[in-house]
N, C-alpha and C positions, 0 to 999 in steps of 0.2 A: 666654425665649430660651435659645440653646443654652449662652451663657455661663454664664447664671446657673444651669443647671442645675450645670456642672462647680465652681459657686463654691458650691453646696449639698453638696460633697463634704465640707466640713470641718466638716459640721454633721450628724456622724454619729446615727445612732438606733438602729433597728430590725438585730439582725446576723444576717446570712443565710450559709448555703453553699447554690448552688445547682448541677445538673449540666445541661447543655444542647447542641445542635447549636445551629452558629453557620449563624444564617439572611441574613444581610448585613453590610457592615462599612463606615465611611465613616470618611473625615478631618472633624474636626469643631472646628480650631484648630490651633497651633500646640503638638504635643507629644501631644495628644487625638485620642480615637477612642470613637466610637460604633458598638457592635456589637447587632445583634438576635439574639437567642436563643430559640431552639425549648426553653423546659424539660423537662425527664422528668419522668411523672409518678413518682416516687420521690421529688423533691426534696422537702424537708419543709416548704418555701417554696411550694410552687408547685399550682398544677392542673395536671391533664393537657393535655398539646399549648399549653400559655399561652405567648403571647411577653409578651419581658421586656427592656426597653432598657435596656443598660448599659453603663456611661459608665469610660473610661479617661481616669487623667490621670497624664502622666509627665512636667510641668511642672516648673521647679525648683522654685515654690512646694508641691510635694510631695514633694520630692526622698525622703522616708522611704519611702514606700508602693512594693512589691514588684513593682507595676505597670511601674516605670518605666526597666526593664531589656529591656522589649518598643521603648522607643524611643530608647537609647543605642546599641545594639548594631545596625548597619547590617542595613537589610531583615530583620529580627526578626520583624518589624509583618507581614511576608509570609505567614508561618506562620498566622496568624488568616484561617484563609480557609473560606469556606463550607463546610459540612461536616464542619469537624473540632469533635470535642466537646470542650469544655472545663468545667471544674471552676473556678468563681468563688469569691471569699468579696468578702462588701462590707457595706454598709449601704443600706438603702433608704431616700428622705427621703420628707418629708410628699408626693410625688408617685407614688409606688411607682417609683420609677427605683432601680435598684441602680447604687450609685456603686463601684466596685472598690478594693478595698483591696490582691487577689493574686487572680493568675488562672492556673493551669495547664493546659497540654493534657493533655486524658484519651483523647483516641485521635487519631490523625493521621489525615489523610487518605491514600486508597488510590492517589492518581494517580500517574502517574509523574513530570510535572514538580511536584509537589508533593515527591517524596521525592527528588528531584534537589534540590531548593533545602536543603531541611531536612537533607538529608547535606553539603553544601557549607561548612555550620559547622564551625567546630575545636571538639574534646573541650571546652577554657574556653567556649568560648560557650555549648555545648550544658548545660555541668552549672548555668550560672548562668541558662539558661532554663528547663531541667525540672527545679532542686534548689532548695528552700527556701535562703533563706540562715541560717537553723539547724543545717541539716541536709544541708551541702555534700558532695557524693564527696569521701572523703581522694584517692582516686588521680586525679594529675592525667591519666593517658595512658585513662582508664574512662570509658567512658559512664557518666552518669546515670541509675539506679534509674526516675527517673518517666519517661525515653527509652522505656527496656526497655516500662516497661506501657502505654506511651501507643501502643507497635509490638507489641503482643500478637498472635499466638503468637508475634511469631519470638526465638527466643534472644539472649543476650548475645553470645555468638560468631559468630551470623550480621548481627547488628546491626555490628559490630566490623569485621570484614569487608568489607561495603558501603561503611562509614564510610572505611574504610582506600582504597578503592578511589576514592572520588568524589574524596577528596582528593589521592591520586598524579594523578589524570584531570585535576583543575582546574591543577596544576603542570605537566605539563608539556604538555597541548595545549588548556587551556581548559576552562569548564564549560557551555558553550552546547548541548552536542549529549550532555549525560548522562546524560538521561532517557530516551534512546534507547539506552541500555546495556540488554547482558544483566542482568548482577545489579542495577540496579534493575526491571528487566521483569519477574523474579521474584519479586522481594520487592512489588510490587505486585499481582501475581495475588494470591501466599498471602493479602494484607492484604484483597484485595476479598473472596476467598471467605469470610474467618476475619466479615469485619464484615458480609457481606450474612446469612451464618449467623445471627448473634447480634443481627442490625438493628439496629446501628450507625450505618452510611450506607446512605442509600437515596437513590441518585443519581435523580434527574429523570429518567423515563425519555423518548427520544430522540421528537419528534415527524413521524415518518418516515410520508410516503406512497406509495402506486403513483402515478408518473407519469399526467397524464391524456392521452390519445392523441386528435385527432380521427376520426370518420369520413372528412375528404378523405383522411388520411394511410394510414386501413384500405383504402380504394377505392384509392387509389395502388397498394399495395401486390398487392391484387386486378389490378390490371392489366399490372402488370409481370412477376406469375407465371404472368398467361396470355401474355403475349407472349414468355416467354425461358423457362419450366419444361418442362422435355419429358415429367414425369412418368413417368420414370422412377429408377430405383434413384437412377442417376448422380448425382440431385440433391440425395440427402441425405434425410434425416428430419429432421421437426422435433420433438425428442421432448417429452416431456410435461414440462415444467419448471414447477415455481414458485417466485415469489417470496415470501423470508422476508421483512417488512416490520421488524423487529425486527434482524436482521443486515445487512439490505439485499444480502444476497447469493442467489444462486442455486441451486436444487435438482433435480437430473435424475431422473426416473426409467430412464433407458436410457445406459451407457457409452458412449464410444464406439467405433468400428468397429473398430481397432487394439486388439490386447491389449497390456493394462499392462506393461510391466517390472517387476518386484518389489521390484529391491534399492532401498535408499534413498539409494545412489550411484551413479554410471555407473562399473559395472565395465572394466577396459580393461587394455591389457599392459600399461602401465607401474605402475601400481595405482589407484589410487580419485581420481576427477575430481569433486570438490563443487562445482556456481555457486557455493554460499558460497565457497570460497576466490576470485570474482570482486567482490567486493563492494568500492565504493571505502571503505566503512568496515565493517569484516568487526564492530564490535563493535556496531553497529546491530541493536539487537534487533527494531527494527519492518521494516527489511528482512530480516535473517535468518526471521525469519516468513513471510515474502513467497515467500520461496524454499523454505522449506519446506513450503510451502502452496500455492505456486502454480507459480511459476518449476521448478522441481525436475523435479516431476510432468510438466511442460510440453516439457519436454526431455526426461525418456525416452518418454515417449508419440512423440514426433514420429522419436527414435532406432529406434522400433520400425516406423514406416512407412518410414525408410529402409532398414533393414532386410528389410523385405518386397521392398521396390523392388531390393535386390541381388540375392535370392533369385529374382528373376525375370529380372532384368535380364542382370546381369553372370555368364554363365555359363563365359567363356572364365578368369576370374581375374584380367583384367588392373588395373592403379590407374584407377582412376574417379577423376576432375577433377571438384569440387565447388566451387559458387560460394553462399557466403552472404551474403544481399544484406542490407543495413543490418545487420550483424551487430555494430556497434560492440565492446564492451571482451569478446565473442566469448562468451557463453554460451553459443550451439549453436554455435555454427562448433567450440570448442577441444572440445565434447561428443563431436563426430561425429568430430574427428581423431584423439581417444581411445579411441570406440569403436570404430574402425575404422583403424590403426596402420600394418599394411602394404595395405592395398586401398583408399585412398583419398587425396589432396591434398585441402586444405581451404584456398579462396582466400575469407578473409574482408572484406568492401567494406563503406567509411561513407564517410563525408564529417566525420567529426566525428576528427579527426585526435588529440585528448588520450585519446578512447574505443581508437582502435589502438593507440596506442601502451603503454596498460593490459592490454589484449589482448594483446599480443607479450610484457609483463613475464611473465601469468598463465599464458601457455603456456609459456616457456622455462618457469617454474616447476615446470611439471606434466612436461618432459622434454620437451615435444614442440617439434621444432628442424626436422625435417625433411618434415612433412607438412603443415603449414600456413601459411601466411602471410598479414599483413594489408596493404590497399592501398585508396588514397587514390581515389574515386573516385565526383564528383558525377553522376547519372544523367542528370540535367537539361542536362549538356554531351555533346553527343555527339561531342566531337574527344576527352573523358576515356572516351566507353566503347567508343568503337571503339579506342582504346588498349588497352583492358582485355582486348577481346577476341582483340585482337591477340598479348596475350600465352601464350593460353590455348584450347583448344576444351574446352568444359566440358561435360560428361555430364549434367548434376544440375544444376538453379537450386533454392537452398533461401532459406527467409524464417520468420525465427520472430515473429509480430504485425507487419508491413511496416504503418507505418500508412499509409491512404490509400491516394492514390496510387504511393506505392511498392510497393505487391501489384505494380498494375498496369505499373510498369514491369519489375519481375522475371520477370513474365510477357513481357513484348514481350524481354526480353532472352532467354528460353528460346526464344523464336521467331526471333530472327534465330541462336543459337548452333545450333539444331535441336537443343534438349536438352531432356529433360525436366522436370517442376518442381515442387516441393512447397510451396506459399506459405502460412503464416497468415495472416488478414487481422484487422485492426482499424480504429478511427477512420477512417470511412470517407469523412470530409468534410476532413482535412488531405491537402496538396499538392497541390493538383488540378491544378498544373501538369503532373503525373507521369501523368495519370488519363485519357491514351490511349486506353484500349480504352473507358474511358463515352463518348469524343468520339465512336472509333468505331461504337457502338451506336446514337448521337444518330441520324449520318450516313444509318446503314444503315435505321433506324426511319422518317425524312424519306423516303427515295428509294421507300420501300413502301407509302406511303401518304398520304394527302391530311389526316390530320392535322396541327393547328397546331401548331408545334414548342413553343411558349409550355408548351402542356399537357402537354407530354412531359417538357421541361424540368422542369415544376412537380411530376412524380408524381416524378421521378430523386430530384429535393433532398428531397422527402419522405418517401421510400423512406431514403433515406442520411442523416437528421434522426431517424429511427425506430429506424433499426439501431445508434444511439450510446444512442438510450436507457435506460436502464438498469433492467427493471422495468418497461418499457413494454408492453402489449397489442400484441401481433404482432411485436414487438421478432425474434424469431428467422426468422421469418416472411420478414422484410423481410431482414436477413442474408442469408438464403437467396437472396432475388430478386435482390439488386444482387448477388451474386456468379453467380449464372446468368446475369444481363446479360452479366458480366466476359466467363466462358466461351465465351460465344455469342459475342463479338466475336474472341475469341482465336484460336475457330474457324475466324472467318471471315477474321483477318490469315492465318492460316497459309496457308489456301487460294489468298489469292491470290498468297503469294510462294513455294509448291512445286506441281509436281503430281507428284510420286514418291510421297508419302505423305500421311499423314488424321494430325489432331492429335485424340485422343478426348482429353476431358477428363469432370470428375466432381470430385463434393464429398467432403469427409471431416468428422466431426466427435470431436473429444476432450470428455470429462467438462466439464459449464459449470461442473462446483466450484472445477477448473482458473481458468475464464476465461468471462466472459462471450461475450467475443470468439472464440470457438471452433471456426470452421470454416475447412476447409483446400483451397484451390486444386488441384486435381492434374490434372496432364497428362502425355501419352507419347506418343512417335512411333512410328505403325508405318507399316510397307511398304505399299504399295501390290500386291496378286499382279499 
């Protein structure tokens, strides 16, 4: 039994040092832990790739053994976690179980919340987990020696550092959200590069598939681009993309249509506007990523089709009235008020009233006081948006990722303002209360034909179950079509509530490195001769 294995500890024999990755870890009594060990073949003990059970006891009935400082010392026992290699010494009994006499970490692990926990200890904890007690650090404010080598390459002063850093972070706002720092985001890369190098750890690699797609949902998808594609330009390409199975992210062969912006800020009068400085926790290293990978990019690209859109548009110089719909804590809204200072208002709309009012801090921040404003305003009440509209005749409807149904209400909003509109779309299956213009596509597809609406219905939600999936066969395809559905319906509101002018509309697309969700709504009023 498991007992009496740990009651074979005092019946030492055989003495071993062995080096190993820890291949599992359990509780196994009160004070006891049994760990599985991957050995190296180096150990002078072992065979190559051998597992090897061994038995911790940090019982009082052991109270001597060096072990038992992994279970005085609060969450200690946490650091033993898969992956990290350690250096045993013990005895083997007549069962080949190594009973542990002292165990040290020989390399830690590379994760982040793993180096989030392991820095959360004070200097005394850490010297009497990584220090013999022979051979303690004199200096009590110093890391420990077997620290440094267990964090190889990084230095004593970049270990020191971090160290310093986790612990002001645990003082005064807590340690729950530390692994999401920069300086452990860092110090995690270096560790994974320094260990996959020298194969160290060799994490599990991730068992990632392509999505499987039916043929109803291909066929769907087929019939909705013949009933709404005009094949033309207008509609977009769908360029040659694949999916990495290993990053699970997306690869374009073709940019898109808008040229990039260069700089790696939105240049503007006042001076340099970063989304990172919009971040409810600017020291999120996994959002800070985000934004410079994603978010960032995403915003000048879209700066640069409004841009286009002045250059054509607005030729007298007057201020253009800009509406950004779900713009919450205002990452394009305060973009476009930046970059565009004196020739633009920027009226940004949520419903999520903590995100405005983040938004109003970020922007007085950045100087901007007089071009922008944020305002309360659910689309789904129409006594709140004929309010809105009442306050404003707006030029420009803009939307950066509008999920859902709220594309499609930004669009019916450029249609009753008679303005034009640049929308992104995403998650094409939230809000559908918002999602107008697919009702009116339904409407218009019934009254033309003596199809069962059942089957219509059923190609819609299949089409818009396609275009969220991620990786999917036809995946852009289908993007494509439900937003040409959109269009076509848009077309067909406009018409019936002007006859002065034609609403042409047409798709846009940006980079999918950007964004899966990558295609952009565009529409524009012209006269009638």
């Amino acid at each position: 039994s498991i007992q009496q294995r740990h009651n074979k500890m005092s019946t030492d024999t055989t003495p071993v040092d062995i080096w190993g990755l820890i291949v599992s870890e359990k509780h196994s009594g009160n004070g006891k832990r049994e760990i599985i060990l991957q050995e190296e073949a180096s150990s002078a003990s072992s065979n190559a790739s051998s597992l090897t059970l061994c038995l911790l006891d940090g019982s009082s009935t052991n109270s001597k053994r060096a072990t038992k400082k992994w279970f005085t010392i609060k969450k200690a026992r946490n650091l033993l976690y898969p992956g990290v290699r350690l250096h045993v010494s013990g005895y083997r009994d007549e069962e080949n179980i190594l009973c542990a006499t002292s165990i040290a970490i020989a390399s830690v692990h590379p994760s982040k919340q793993y180096l989030a926990r392991l820095f959360s200890f004070s200097v005394d904890q850490l010297q009497i987990l990584f220090s013999s007690d022979e051979n303690r650090h004199q200096g009590k404010k110093s890391l420990p020696t077997g620290l440094l080598n267990a964090c190889a390459p990084l230095s004593l002063d970049e270990l020191q550092q971090v160290h310093q850093y986790c612990q002001e972070e645990r003082l005064h706002v807590g340690g729950t959200t530390l692994w999401k720092s920069l300086p452990i985001e860092k110090v995690s890369t270096r560790l994974y590069q320094h260990q996959s190098t020298n194969a160290i750890v060799q994490p599990k690699p991730k068992s990632l598939k392509i999505p499987r797609v039916s043929n109803a949902s291909l066929e769907s998808v087929q019939r909705l681009e013949g009933w709404y594609l005009r094949r033309l330009p207008s509609d977009g390409t769908v360029e040659n993309y694949t999916f990495d199975e290993t990053t699970q992210s997306h690869v374009s062969s073709a940019q898109g249509h808008a040229t990039f912006i260069p700089q790696d800020e939105t240049i503007h009068h006042y001076g340099n506007y970063d989304p990172c400085l919009n971040l409810p926790n600017p020291k999120d290293a996994r959002r800070l990523k985000y934004v410079d990978q994603r978010k960032r990019p995403q915003v000048q690209w879209m700066l640069n089709l409004v841009q286009q859109w002045m250059n054509k548009t607005n030729k007298e110089k007057r201020t253009i009235h800009v509406v950004d719909i779900g713009g919450g804590r205002g990452y394009f809204g305060i973009a476009v008020a930046a970059f565009f200072p004196t020739t633009m208002h920027v009226t940004v709309v949520d419903c999520n009233e903590s995100s405005l009012q983040a938004g109003k801090t970020s922007a007085s921040a950045a100087g901007l006081v007089d071009n922008i404003e944020f305002v309360y305003c659910d689309l789904n009440d129409s006594f709140q948006v004929k309010e809105l509209l009442e306050r404003q005749d707006f030029d420009l409807v803009l939307g950066l990722h509008c999920c859902g149904g709220l594309a499609e209400a930004a669009v019916e909003l450029a249609i009753q303002c008679r303005a034009d509109f640049c929308v992104s779309t995403c998650c094409f299956r939230s809000h559908p209360e918002l999602a107008s213009l697919t009702r009116l596509a339904e409407q218009i597809r019934m009254q033309s034909t003596s199809e069962e609406t059942c089957q219509y219905k059923e190609d819609v939600s299949r089409v818009a179950a396609l275009a969220v999936t991620v990786g999917g066969k036809g995946q852009h395809s289908a993007i494509r079509a439900y937003n040409s559905m959109r269009l076509v319906a848009a077309e067909t509101r406009f018409n019936i509530l002007y006859t002065d002018s034609v609403l042409r509309t047409w798709q846009e697309t940006f980079p999918v490195e950007y964004s899966v969700q990558n295609r952009v709504l565009m529409g524009t009023i012209v006269q009638k001769q």
